[in-house]
N, CA, C and O atoms as a DFTB+ gen file, in Angstrom:
592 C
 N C O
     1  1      84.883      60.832      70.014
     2  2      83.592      60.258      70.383
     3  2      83.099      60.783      71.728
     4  3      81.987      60.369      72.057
     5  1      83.643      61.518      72.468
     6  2      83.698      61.680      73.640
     7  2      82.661      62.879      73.744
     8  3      82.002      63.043      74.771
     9  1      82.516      63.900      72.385
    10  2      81.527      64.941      72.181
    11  2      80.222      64.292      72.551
    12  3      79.651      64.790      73.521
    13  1      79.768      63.485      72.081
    14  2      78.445      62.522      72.032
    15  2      78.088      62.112      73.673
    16  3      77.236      61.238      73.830
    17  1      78.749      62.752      74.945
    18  2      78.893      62.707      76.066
    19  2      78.280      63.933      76.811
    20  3      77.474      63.859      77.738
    21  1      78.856      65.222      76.188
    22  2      78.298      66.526      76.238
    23  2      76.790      66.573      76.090
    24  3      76.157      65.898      75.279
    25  1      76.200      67.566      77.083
    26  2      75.211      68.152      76.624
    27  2      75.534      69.461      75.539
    28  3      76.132      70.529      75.413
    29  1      74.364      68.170      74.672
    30  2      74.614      68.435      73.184
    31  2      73.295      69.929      72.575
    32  3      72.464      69.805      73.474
    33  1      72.994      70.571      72.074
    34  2      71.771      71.374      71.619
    35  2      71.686      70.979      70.068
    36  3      72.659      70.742      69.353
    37  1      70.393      70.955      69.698
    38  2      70.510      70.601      68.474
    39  2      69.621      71.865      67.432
    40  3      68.587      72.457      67.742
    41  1      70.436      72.006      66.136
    42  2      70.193      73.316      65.676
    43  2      69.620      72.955      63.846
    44  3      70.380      72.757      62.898
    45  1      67.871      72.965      63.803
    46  2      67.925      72.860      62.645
    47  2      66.852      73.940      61.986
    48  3      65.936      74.477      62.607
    49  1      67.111      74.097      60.862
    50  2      66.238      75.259      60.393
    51  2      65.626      74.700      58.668
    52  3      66.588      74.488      57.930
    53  1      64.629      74.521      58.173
    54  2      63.816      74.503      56.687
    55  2      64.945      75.590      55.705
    56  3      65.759      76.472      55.981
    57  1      64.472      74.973      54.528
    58  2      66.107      75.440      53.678
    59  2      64.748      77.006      53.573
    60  3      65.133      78.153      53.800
    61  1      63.707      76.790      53.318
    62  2      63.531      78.229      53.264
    63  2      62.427      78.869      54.344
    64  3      61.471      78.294      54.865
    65  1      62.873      80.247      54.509
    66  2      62.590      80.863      55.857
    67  2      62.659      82.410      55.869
    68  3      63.529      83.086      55.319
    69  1      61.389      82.952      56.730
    70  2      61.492      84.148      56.503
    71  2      63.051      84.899      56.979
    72  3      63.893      84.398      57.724
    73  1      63.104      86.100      56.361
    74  2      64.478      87.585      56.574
    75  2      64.609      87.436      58.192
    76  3      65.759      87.367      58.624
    77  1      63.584      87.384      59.079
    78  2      63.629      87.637      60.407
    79  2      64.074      86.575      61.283
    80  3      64.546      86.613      62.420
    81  1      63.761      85.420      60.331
    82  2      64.531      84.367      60.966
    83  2      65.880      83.977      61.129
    84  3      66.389      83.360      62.065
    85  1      66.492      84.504      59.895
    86  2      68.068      84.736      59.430
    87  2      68.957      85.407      60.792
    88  3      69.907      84.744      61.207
    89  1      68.684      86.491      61.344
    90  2      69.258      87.565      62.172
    91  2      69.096      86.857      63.580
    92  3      69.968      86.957      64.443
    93  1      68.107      86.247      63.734
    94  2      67.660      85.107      65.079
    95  2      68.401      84.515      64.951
    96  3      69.176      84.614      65.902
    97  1      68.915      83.389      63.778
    98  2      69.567      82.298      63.598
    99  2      71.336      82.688      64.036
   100  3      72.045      81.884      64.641
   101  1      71.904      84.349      63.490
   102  2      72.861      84.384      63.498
   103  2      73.124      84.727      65.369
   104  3      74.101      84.501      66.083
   105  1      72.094      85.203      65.604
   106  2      72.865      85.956      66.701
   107  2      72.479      84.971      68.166
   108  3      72.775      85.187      69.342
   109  1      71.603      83.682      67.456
   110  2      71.473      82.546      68.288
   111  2      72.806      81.793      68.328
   112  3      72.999      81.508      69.510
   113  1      73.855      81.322      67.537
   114  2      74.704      81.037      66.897
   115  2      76.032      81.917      67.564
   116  3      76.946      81.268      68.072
   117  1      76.071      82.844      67.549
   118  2      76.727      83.644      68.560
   119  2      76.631      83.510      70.144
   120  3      77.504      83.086      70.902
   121  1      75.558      83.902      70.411
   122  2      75.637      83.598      72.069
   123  2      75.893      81.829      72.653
   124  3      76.279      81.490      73.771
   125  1      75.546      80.967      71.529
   126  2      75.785      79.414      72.408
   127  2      77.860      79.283      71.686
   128  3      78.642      78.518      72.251
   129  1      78.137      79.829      70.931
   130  2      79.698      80.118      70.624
   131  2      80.569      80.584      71.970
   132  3      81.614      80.168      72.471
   133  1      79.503      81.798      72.360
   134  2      80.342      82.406      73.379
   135  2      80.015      81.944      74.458
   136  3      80.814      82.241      75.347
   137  1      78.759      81.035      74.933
   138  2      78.654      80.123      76.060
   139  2      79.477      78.596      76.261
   140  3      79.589      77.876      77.253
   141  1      79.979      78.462      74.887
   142  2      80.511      77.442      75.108
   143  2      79.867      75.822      74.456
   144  3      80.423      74.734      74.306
   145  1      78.718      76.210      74.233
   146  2      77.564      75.125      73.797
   147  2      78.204      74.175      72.756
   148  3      79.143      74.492      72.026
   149  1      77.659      73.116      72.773
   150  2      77.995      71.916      71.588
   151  2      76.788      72.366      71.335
   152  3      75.795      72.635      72.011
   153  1      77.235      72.410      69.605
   154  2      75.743      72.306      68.927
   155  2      75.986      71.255      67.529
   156  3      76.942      71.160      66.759
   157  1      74.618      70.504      67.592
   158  2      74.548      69.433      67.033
   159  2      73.712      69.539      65.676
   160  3      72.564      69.909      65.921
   161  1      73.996      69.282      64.043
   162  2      73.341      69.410      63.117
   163  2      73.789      69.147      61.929
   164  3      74.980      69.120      61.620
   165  1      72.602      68.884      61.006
   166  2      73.256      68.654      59.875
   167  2      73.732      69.502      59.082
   168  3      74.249      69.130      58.029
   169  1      73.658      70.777      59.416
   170  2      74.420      71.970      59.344
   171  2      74.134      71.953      57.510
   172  3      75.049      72.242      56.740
   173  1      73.161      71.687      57.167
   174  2      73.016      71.578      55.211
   175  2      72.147      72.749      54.521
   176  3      72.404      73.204      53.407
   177  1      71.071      73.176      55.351
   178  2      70.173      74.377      54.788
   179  2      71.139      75.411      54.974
   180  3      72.015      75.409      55.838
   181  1      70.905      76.421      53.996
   182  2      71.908      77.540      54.374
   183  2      71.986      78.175      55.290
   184  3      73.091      78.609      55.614
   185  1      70.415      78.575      56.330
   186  2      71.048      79.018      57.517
   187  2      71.762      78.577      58.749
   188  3      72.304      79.250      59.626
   189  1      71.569      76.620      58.537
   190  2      72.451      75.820      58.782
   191  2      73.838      76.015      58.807
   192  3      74.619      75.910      59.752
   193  1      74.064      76.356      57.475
   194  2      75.011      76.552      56.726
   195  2      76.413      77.969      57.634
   196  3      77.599      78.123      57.924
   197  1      75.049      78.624      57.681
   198  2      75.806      79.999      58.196
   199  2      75.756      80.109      59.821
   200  3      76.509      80.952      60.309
   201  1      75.085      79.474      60.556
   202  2      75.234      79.105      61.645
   203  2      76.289      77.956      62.318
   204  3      76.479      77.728      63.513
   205  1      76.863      77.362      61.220
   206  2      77.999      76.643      61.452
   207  2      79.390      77.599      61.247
   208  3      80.382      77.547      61.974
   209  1      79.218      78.430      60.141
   210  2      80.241      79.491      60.278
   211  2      80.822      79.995      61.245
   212  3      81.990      79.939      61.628
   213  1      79.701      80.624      61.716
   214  2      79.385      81.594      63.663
   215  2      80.303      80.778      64.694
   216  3      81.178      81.203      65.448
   217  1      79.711      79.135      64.440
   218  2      80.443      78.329      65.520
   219  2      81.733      78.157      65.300
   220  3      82.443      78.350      66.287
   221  1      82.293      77.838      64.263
   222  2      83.691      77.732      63.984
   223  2      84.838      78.756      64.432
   224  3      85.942      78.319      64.759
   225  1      84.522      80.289      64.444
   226  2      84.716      80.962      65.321
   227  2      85.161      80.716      66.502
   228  3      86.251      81.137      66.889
   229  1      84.173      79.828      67.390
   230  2      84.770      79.751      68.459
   231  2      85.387      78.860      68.757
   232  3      86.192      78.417      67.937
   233  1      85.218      78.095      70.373
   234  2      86.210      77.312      70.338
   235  2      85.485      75.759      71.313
   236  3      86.000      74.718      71.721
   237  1      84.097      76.326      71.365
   238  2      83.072      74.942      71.494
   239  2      82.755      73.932      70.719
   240  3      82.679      74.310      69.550
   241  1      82.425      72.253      70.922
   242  2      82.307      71.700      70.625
   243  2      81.282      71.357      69.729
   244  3      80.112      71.268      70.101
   245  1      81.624      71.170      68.636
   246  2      80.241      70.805      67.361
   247  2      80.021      69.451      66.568
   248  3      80.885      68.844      65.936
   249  1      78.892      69.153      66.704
   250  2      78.626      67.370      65.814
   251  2      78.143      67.885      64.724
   252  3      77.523      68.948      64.703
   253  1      78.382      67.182      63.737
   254  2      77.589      66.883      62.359
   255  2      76.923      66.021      61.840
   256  3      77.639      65.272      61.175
   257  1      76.122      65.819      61.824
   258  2      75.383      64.461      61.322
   259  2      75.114      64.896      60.009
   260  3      74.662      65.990      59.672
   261  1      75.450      63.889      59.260
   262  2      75.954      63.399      57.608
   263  2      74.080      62.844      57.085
   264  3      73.426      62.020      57.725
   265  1      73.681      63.429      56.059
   266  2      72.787      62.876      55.391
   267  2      72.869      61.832      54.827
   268  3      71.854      61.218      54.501
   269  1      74.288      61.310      54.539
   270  2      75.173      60.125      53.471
   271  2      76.096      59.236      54.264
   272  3      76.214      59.054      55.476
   273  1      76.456      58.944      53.652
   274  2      78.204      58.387      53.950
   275  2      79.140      59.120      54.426
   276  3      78.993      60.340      54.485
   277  1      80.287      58.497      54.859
   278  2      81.376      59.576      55.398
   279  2      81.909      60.306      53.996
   280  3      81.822      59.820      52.869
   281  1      82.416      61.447      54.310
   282  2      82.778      62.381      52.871
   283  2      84.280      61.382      52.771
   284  3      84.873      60.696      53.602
   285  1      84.460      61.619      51.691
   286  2      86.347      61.380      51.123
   287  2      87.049      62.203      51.202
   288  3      88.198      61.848      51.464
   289  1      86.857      63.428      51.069
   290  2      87.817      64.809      51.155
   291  2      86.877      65.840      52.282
   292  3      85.913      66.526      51.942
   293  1      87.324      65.756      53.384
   294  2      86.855      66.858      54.017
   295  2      87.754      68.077      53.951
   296  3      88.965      67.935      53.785
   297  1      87.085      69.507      54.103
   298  2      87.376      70.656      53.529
   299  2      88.433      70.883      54.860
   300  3      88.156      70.437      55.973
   301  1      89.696      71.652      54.566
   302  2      90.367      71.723      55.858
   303  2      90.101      72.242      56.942
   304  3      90.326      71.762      58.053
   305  1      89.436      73.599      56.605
   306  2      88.819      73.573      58.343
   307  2      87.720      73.061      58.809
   308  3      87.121      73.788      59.602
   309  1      87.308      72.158      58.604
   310  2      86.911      70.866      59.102
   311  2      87.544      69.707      59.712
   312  3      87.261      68.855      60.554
   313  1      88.655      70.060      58.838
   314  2      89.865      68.854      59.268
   315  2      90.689      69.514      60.629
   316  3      91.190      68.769      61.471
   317  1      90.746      70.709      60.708
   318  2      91.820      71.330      61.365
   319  2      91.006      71.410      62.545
   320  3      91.632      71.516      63.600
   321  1      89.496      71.379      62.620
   322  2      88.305      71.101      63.958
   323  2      88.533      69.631      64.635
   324  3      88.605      69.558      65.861
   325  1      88.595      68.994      64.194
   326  2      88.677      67.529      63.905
   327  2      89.822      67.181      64.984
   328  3      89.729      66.861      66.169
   329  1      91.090      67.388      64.025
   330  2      92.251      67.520      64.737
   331  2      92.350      67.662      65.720
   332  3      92.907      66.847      66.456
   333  1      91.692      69.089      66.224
   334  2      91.598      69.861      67.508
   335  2      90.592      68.926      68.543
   336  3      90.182      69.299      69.642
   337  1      90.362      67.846      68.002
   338  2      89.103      67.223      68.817
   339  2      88.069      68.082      69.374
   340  3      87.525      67.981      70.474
   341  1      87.873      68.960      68.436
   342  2      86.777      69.915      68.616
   343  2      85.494      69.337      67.851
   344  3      84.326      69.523      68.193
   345  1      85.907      68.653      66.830
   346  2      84.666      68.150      65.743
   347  2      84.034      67.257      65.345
   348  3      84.539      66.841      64.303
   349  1      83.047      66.644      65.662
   350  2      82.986      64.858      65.484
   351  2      81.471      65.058      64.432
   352  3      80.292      65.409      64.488
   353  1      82.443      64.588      63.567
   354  2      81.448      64.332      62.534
   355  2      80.656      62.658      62.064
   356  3      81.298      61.779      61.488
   357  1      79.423      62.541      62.397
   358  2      79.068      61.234      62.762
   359  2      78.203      60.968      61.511
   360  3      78.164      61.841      60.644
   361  1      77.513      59.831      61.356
   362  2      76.424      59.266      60.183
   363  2      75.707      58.305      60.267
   364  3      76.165      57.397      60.960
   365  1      74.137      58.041      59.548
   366  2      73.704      56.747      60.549
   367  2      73.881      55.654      59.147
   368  3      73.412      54.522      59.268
   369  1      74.611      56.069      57.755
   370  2      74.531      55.850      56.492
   371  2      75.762      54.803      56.319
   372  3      76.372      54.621      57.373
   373  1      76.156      54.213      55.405
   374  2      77.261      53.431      54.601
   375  2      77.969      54.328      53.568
   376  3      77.554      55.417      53.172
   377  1      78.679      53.938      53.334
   378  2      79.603      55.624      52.217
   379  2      78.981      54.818      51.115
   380  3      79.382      55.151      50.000
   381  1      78.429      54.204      51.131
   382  2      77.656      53.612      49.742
   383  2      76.559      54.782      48.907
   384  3      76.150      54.798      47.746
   385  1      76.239      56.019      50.464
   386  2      75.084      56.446      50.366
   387  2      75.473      57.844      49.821
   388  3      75.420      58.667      50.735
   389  1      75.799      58.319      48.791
   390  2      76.713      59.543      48.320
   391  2      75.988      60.867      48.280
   392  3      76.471      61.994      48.390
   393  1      74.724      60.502      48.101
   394  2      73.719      61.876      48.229
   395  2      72.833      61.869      48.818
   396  3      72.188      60.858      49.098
   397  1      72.451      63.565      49.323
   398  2      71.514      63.504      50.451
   399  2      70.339      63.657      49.753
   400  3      70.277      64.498      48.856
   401  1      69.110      62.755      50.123
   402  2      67.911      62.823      49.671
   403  2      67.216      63.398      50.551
   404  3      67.908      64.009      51.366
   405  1      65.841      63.463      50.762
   406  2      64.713      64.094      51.524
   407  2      64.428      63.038      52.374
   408  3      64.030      63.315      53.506
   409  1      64.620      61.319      51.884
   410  2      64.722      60.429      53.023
   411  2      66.035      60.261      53.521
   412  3      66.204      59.375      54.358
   413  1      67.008      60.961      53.154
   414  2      68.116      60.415      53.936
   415  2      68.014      61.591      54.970
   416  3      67.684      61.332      56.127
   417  1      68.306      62.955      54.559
   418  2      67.922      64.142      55.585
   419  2      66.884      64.271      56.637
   420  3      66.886      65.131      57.518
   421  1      66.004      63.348      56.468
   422  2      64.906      63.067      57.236
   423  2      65.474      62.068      58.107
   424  3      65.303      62.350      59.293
   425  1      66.124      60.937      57.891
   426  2      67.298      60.103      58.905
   427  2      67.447      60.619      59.660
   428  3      66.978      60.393      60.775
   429  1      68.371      61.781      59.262
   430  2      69.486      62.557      59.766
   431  2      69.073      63.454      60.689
   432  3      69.677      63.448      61.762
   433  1      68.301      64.127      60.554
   434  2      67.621      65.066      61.227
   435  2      66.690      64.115      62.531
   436  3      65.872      64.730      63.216
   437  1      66.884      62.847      62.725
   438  2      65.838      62.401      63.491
   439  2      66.954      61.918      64.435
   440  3      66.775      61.942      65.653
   441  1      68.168      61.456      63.859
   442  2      69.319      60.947      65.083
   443  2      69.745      62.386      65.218
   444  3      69.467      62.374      66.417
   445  1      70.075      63.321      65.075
   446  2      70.226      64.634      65.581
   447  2      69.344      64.757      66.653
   448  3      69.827      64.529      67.763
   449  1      68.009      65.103      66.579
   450  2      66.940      65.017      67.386
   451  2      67.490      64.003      69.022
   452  3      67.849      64.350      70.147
   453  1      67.300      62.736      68.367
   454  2      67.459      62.176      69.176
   455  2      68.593      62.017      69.976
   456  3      68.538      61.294      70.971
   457  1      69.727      62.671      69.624
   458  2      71.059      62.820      70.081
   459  2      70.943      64.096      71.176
   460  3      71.886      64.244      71.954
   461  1      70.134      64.749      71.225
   462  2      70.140      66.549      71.276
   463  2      69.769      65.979      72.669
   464  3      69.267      64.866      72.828
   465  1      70.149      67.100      73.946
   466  2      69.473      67.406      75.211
   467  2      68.688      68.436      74.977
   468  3      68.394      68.919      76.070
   469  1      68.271      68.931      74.249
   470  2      67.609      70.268      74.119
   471  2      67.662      70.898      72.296
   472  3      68.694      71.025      71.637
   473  1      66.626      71.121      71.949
   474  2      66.108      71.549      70.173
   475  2      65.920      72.484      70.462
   476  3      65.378      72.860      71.501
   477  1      66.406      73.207      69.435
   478  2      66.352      74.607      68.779
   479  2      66.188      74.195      67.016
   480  3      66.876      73.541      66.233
   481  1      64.617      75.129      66.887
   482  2      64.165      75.163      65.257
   483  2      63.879      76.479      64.837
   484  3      62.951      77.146      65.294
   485  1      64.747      76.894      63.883
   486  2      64.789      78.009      63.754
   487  2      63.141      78.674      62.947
   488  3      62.379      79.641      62.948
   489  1      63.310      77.658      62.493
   490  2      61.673      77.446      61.270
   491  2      61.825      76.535      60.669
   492  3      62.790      75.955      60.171
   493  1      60.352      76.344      60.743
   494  2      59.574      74.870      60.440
   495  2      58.629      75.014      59.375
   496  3      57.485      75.159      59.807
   497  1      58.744      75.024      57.864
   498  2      57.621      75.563      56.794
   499  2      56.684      74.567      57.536
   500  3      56.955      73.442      57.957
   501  1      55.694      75.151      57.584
   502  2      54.188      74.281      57.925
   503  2      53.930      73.251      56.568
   504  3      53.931      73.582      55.382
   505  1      53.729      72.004      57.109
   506  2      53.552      70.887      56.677
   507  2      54.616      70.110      56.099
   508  3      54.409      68.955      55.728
   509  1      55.657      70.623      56.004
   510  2      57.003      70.578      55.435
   511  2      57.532      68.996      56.662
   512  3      56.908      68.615      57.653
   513  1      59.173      68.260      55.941
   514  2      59.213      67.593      56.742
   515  2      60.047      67.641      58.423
   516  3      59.997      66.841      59.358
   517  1      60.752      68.902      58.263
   518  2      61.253      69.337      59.386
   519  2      59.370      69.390      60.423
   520  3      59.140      68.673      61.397
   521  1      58.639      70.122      59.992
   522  2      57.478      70.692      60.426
   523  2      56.851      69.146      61.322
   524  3      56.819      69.058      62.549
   525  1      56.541      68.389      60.655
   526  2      56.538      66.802      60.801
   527  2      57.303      66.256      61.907
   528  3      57.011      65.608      62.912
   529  1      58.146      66.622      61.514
   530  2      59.456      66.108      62.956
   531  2      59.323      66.306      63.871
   532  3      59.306      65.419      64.724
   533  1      59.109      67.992      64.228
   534  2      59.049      68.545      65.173
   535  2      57.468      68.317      66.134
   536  3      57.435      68.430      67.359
   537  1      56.301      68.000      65.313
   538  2      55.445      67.497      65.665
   539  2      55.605      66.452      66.928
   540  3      55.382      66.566      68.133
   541  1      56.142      65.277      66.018
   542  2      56.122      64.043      66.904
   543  2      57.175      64.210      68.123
   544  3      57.065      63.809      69.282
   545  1      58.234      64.930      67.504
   546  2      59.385      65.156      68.875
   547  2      58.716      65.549      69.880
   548  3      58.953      64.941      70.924
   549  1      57.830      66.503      69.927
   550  2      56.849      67.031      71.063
   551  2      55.991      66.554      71.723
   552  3      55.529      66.719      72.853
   553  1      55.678      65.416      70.190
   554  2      54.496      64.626      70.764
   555  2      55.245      63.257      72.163
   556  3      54.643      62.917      73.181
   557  1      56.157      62.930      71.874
   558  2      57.064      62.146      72.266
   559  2      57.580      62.872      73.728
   560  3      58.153      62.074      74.469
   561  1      57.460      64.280      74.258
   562  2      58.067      64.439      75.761
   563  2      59.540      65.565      75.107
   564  3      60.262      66.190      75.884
   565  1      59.665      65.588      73.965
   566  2      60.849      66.616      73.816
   567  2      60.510      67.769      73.593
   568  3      59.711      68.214      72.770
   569  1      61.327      68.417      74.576
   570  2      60.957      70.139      74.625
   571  2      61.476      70.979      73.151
   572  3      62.665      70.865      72.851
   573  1      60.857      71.546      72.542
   574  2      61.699      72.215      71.620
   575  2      61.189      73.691      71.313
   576  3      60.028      74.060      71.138
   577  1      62.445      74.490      71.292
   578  2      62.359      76.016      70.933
   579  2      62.479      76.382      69.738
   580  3      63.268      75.784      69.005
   581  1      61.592      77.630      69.196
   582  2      61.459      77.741      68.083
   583  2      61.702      79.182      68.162
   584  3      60.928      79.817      68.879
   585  1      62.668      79.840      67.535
   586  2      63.370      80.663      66.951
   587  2      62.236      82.060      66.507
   588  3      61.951      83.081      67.132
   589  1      61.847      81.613      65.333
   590  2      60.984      82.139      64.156
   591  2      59.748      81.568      64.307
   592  3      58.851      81.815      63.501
């Protein structure tokens, strides 16, 4: 629990997104690895997905925020992060809640937000609900960088 202490960055990207955003995403993902950065996300869109890869690599601190419930079987290197008290995987859900919907990811993505000292969006489809988010976060006093 002690991650949730760190200045945290928070890393989210729209499941779809231009080629140019991909190569941003990876090599953004790289330099906060090799700085050391906690990065905070629901790590679920694929470049999500592959930007959690990058981090695992290293040896900085990473949150997850859960669209659902806590999982029952986490995958081992997840577990072996964990262990290492490298990994704190958090949720704002009941394990009642088994799949991620567009309102639960929308949750999720808003206590991320609000957890974050600093946003990073890799892309935001216009009108989309990441796009939405990022609106009001701004509108609200939070600084956020956009990638793509």
């Amino acid at each position: 629990m002690e991650l949730l202490n760190v200045h945290k960055v928070a890393f989210l990207c729209s499941r779809n997104c231009p080629d140019r955003v991909v190569v941003r995403s990876y090599e953004w993902a790289i330099e906060q690895r090799q700085k050391g950065v906690c990065v905070i996300s629901g790590f679920h869109s694929d470049i999500e997905k592959d930007v959690l890869y990058f981090l695992l690599k290293g040896n900085q601190p990473i949150i997850l925020t859960l669209g659902m419930g806590f999982m029952t079987n986490i995958e081992p290197q997840l577990r072996s992060q964990i262990d290492k008290n490298r990994l704190l995987i958090i949720t704002p859900f009941e394990d009642t809640v088994t799949r991620v919907t567009a309102e639960t990811a929308n949750i999720r993505n808003r206590l991320t937000l609000e957890l974050a000292d600093e946003i990073v969006v890799a892309y935001a489809s216009k009108a989309g609900s990441l796009d939405k988010l990022v609106t009001e976060m701004t509108a609200s006093g939070k600084i956020v960088r956009m990638l793509g």
